[in-house]
N, CA, C and O atoms as CSV, one atom per row, in Angstrom:
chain,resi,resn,atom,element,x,y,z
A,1,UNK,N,N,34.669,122.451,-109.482
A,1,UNK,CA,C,33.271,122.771,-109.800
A,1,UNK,C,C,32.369,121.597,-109.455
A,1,UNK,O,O,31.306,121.908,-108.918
A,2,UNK,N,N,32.622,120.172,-109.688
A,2,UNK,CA,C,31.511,118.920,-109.296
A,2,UNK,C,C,31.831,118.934,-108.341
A,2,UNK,O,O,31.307,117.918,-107.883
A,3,UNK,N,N,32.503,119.483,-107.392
A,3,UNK,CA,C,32.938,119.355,-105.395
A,3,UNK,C,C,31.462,119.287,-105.084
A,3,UNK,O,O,30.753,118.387,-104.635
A,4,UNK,N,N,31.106,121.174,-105.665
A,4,UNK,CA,C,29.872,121.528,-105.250
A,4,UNK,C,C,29.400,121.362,-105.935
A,4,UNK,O,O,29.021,122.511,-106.163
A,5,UNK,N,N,28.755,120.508,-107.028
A,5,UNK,CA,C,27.523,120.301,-107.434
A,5,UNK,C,C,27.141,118.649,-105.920
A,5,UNK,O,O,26.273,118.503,-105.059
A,6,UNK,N,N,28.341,117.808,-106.365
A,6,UNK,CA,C,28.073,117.119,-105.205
A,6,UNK,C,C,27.587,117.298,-103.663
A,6,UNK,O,O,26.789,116.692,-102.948
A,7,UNK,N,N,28.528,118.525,-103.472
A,7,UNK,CA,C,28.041,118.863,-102.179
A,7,UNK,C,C,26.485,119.360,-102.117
A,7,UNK,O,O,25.620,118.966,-101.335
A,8,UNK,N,N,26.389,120.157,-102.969
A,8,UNK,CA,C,24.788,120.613,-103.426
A,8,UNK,C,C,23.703,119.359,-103.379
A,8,UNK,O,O,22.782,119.086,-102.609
A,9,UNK,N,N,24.061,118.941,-104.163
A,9,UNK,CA,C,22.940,117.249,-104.102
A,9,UNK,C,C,23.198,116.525,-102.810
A,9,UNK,O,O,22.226,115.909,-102.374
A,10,UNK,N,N,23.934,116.490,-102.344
A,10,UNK,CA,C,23.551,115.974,-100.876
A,10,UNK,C,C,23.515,116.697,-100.382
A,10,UNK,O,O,24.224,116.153,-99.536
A,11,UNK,N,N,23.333,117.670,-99.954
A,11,UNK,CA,C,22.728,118.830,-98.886
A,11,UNK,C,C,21.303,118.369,-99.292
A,11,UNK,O,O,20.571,117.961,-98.391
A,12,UNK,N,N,20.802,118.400,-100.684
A,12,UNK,CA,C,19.380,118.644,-100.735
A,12,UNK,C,C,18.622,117.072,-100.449
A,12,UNK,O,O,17.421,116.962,-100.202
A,13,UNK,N,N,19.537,115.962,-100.532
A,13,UNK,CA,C,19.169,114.435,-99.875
A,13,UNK,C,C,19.055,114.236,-99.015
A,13,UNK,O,O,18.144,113.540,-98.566
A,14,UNK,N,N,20.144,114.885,-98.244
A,14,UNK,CA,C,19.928,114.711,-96.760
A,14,UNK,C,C,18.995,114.611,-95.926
A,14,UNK,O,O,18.795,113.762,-95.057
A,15,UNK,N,N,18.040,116.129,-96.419
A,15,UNK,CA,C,16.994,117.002,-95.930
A,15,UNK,C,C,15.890,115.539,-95.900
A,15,UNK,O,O,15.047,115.432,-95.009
A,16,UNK,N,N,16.072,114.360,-97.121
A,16,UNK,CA,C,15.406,113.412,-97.513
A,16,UNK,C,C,15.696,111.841,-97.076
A,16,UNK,O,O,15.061,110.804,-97.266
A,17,UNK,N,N,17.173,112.187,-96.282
A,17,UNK,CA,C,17.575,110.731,-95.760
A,17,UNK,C,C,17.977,110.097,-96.512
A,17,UNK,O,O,17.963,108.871,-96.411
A,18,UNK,N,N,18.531,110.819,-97.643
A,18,UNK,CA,C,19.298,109.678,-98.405
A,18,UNK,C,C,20.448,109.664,-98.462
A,18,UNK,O,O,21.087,108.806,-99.072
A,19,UNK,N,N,21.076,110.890,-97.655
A,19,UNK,CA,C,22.693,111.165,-97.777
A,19,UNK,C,C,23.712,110.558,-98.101
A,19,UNK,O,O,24.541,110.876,-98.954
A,20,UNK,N,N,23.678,109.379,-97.222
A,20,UNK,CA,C,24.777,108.323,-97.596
A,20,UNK,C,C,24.700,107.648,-98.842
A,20,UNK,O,O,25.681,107.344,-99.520
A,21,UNK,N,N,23.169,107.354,-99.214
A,21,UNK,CA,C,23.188,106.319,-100.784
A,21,UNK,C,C,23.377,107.280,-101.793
A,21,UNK,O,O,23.528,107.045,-102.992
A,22,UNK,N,N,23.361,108.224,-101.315
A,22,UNK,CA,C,23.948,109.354,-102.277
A,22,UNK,C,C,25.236,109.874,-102.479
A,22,UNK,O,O,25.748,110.052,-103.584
A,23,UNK,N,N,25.694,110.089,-101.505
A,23,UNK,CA,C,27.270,110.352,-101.059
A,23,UNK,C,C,27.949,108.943,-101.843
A,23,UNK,O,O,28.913,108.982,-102.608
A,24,UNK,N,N,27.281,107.860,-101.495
A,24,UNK,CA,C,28.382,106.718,-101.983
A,24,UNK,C,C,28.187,106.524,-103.266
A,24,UNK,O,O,29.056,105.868,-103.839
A,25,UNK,N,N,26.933,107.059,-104.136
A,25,UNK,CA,C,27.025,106.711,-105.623
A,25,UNK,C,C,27.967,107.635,-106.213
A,25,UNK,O,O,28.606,107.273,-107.201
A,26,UNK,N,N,28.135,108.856,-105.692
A,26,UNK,CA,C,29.033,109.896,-106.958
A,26,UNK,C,C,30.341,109.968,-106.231
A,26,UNK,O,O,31.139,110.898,-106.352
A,27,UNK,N,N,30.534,108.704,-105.311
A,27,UNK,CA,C,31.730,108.514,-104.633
A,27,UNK,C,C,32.193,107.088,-105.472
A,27,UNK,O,O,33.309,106.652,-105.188
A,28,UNK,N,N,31.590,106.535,-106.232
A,28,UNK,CA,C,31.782,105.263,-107.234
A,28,UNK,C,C,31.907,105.627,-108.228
A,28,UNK,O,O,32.690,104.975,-108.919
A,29,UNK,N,N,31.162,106.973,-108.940
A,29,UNK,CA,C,31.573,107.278,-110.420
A,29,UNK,C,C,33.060,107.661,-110.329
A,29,UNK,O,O,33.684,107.962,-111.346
């Protein structure tokens, strides 16, 4: 179930350029 909430929140960062600083924070929790 948090796969896709993750995947969800970066889909919607991306759109914003933040993908990666995003991808790597809930890749540290």
């Amino acid at each position: 179930m948090s796969g896709i909430i993750v995947f969800f929140v970066n889909f919607v960062f991306s759109k914003n350029g933040e993908y990666e600083d995003i991808d790597f924070k809930w890749s540290q929790s």
